[in-house]
Each structure stands twice: as C-alpha cells, then as structure tokens.
N, C-alpha and C positions, 0 to 999 in steps of 0.2 A: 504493500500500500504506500502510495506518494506520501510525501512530508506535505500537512495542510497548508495553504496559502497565509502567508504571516502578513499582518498591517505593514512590518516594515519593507515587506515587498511593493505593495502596492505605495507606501508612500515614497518610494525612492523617486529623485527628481533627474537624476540619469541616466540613460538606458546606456549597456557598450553591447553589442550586440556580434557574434559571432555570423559566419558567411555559410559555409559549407553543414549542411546538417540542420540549420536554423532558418537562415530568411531562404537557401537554396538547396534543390535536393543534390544528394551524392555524386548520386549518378550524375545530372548535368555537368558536374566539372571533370568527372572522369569518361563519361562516353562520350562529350561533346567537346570542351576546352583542352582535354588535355590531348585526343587525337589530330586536333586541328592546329595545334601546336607544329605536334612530330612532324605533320603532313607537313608544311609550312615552312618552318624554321628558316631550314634552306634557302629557299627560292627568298625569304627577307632579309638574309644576310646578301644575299646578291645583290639585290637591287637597293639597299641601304647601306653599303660597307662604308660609304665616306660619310657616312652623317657621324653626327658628335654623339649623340646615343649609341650608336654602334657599337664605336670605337671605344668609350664607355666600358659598355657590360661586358664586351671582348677582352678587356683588360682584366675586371673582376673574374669572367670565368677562370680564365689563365692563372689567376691568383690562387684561384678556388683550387682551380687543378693542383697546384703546385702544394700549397697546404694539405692535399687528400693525399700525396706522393709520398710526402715527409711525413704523415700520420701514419703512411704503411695501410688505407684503406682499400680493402678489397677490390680488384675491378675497374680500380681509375682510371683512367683515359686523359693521357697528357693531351694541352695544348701548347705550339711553337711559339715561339718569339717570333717576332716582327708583323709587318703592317700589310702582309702580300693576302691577295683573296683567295693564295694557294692552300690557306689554313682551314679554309670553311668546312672542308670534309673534316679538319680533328674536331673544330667544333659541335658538328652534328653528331660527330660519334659520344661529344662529352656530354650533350644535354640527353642523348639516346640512353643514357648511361644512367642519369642520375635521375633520370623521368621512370625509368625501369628499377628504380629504387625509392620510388618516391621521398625523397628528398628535396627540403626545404630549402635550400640556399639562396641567401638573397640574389647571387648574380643569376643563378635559373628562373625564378621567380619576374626579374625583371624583364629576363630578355623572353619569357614567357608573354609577359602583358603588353612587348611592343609588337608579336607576331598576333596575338589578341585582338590588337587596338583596330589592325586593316577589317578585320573580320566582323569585327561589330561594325565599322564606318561603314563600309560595303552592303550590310544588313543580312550576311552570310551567317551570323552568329545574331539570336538574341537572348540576353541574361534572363535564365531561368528565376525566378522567383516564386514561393508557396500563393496558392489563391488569398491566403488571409496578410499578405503582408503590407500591402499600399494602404490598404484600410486601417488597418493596426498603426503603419507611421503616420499616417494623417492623424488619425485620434490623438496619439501619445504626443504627438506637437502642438496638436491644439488645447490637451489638457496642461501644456507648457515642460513638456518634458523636452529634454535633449538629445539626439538620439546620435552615437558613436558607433564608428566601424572596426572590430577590431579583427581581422585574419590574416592567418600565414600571406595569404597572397600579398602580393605590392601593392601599395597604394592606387599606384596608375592601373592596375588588373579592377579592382572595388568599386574607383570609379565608372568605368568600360561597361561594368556589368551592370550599376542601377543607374546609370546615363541611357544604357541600350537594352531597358530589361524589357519583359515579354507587356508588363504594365504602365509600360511608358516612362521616361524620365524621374525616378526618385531621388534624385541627388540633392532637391531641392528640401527632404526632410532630413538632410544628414547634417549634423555641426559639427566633423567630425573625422579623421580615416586615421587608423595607424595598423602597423604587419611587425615585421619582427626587426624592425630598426628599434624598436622601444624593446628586444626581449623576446625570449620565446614564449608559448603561448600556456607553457605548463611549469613557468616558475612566476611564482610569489612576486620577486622586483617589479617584471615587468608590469602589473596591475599597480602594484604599487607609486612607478612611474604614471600611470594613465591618469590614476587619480590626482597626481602631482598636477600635470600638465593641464586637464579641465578642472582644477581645482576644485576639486569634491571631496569631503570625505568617505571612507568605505560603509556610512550607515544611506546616505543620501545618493549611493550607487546600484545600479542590479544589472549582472551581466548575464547577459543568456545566450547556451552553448549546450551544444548534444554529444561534448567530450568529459567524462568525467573526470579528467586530472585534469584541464583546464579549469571545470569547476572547481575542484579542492585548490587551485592554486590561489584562483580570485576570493574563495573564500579565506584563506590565510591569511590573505590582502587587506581583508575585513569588506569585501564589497557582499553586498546579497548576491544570491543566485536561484537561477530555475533553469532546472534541465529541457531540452525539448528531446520529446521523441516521437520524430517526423517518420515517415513511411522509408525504408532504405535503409535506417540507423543501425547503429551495433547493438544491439540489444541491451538494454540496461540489465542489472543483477538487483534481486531485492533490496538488498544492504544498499546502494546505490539510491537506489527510487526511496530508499528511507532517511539516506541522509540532505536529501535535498526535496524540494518541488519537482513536479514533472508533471509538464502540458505538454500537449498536443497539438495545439493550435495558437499563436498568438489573440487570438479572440478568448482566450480565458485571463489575459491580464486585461483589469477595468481599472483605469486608474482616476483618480480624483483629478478637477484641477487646481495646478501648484500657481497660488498667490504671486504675483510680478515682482514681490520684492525676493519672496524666498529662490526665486532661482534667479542669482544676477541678474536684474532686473530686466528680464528676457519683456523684448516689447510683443504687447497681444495683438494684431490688427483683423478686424475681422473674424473675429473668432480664431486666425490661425497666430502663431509665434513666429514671429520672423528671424529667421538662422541667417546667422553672417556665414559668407559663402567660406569656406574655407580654402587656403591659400597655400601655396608650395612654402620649402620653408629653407630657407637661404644654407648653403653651409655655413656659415659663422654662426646661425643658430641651432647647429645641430647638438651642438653638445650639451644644449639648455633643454630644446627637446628631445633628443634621443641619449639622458644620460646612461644607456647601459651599452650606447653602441662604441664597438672596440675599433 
C-alpha cells in the first residue's frame, strides 16, 4: 500500500520534476530518441564538422575517451587527435559504444541533443509527453507553483522535447532546466545544489520521479517526494510504495493556491503566473551555478 498523500506534499511551492518515467514514457526515448540518434549521428557530424558546437562536444568526447582508457573501462573506443573529418568513423564507433551501454556522459548526452535538435525542427521527431501532463502544468502554474526540469538529458535535449512535444509548446510553464552539470541524479548534493540555486528550502520542495534512488536521494536533501508509476516502469517493490507516495497520474496532485508573496513574489496575470523565460548561463557563472561541476 502507497504512503498516504501528506499536506506537506501538497503545500510545497516547487515542483522539480523528473523526464523519462514521469512527464514521458520509457519507451519514447529509447524506441524513438535514442535510435534516431544512432541513425543520425553521422550524417550531422558531416555536415556540421566546422560549426563551434561540433568542434565543442568532439573535444569533450575525446576527453571522455581518454579518461574511460586510463580508468581501464571495458570496451572503450578511442578517439584521435586532431581536427580532420577522417575521425568521424572513431566517433561513431564511441557514441555506438556508450549508447550500447547506456551511459550518461555529458559529452554523449550533448552531442545526442544536437542530432535531436534537426529532428524535432524538421517535425521528424515529436516529444512524447503522458495525456495528463499540459493540464497538470497549467494548473500547478496557475495555483503559483514553479515548475523545474531536472534529467540526465542536457539541457538543450529538455528543451527540444517540451518546445516540440506531441501537446504543443510547454516550455512556457517551465522556470527552470538542469541535467547532470549540477550532479548526478542519485546523490544527495546534487538536490541539495537545486534547492541552492531556486532558492527553496527542502520543506517548500517536491520532486517527482519513477526512480527510486533518485527518490531516496532528494529525500536526504530534505525535499518531499512522490513516486510515479506510469505504464513501462520498473516495477516498484512494496517496501518502496511504503516509503514514499505513489501516483499514477499527475491529476492526483491538487494543489492549493500559493499567496504572491509566499512564493517570490511570482506575478499572477490572468489567473496564470508568469515564468521569467529562463536563460543560458554564461561560463563565468558556472561555478555559482553548477557548484559540483568538476
């Protein structure tokens, strides 16, 4: 039996909200993103090799490679030095590699979201989202909640996908994105950092995720939590569904609405809250916002 619905669930005033399992099913990022990837890759290392993004995440793989060589990881797949487009075959073998291992790295990660990016512009790709979920961010914004993204994926992947989801553009209920430049997603800091950075504390938080060591992390953190368990999921274990909430739907969290002063004084217009757009964030400030990144 679930852990019952507590008041401090429901009066927390910001939401962080997990991607894969929660607002999108499984399946769409691994039957749909992650084979349009593989397909992909390629053919946008060719035809973007001179852009400054490229050249970018081609660097960090090369790094990644190099770090996985000297850790002695299984499997690795060097990439060469220098700047010739003779490399792209080592390339393709290293993301083939670490895709086949599912592996989180940030430089796969990114250069995932810029072969991503053609495919939603194109209208080849659109982000999966659950039927209860636009309704859910609408409400939660208009009762003056805040609502944060936080998953493995990149940044630029998060936006792509509720910019070009199947319910049209929701980026405009988000005040919010972060991936694992703040931290992995199943240690303590990293929440700990989020609450830093939107300035909350962990009573006036509730993260919602269909991973339960991501739970038990944010819960360390001190932020609330509720499990989802969407159709696809890994199955929860009793001990589990008793240490925490567990829904099924985002239309089971009702929340009140949070007074204009109690949440930074978030302006109401029209019934809705208006989110300040959120903004890249320069490197000289990365270290204010991403203190865990190395």
């Amino acid at each position: 039996m679930a852990a019952v619905m507590s008041e401090k669930i429901l009066a927390a005033k910001n939401i962080v909200c997990d991607i894969e399992g929660t607002t999108t099913s499984i399946s769409f990022v691994k039957d749909t993103l992650f084979p349009y990837a593989l397909k992909n890759v390629e053919e946008y290392l060719k035809n973007n090799w001179n852009e400054d993004a490229t050249k970018t995440v081609v660097a960090a793989l090369r790094e990644q490679s190099e770090e996985d060589k000297k850790a002695e990881v299984e499997g690795v797949t060097t990439i060469s030095a220098g700047e010739s487009e003779d490399i792209i075959p080592e390339i393709v073998k290293n993301v083939e590699w670490q895709m086949s291992k599912d592996r989180k790295t940030g430089s796969l990660k990114t250069l995932q979201g810029l072969v991503w990016a053609k495919g939603y512009k194109d209208g080849t790709i659109k982000g999966h989202v659950y039927d209860d979920v636009q309704k859910a961010f609408e409400k939660w914004t208009e009762s003056g909640r805040k609502i944060y993204i936080y998953s493995s994926g990149s940044v630029d992947a998060q936006k792509l996908l509720f910019e070009h989801s199947e319910q049209g553009n929701l980026l405009k209920y988000l005040a919010g994105h972060y991936d694992t430049k703040i931290g992995a997603k199943r240690e303590k800091a990293s929440y700990e950092s989020i609450l830093k950075n939107i300035e909350s504390s962990g009573e006036e938080a509730l993260f919602l995720t269909d991973v339960y060591a991501e739970a038990k992390a944010a819960k360390e953190a001190g932020l609330n939590v509720v499990l989802l368990d969407r159709p696809g999921n890994a199955e929860l274990s009793d001990e589990e569904r008793k240490e925490f909430t567990v829904i099924t739907t985002f239309s089971d969290l009702s929340f009140e609405a949070v007074p204009k002063e109690e949440n930074g004084g978030a302006a109401v217009t029209n019934g809705k809250r208006k989110i300040e757009e959120t903004t890249e964030v320069s490197e000289e400030d990365q270290a204010q916002v991403y203190p865990n990144k190395k």
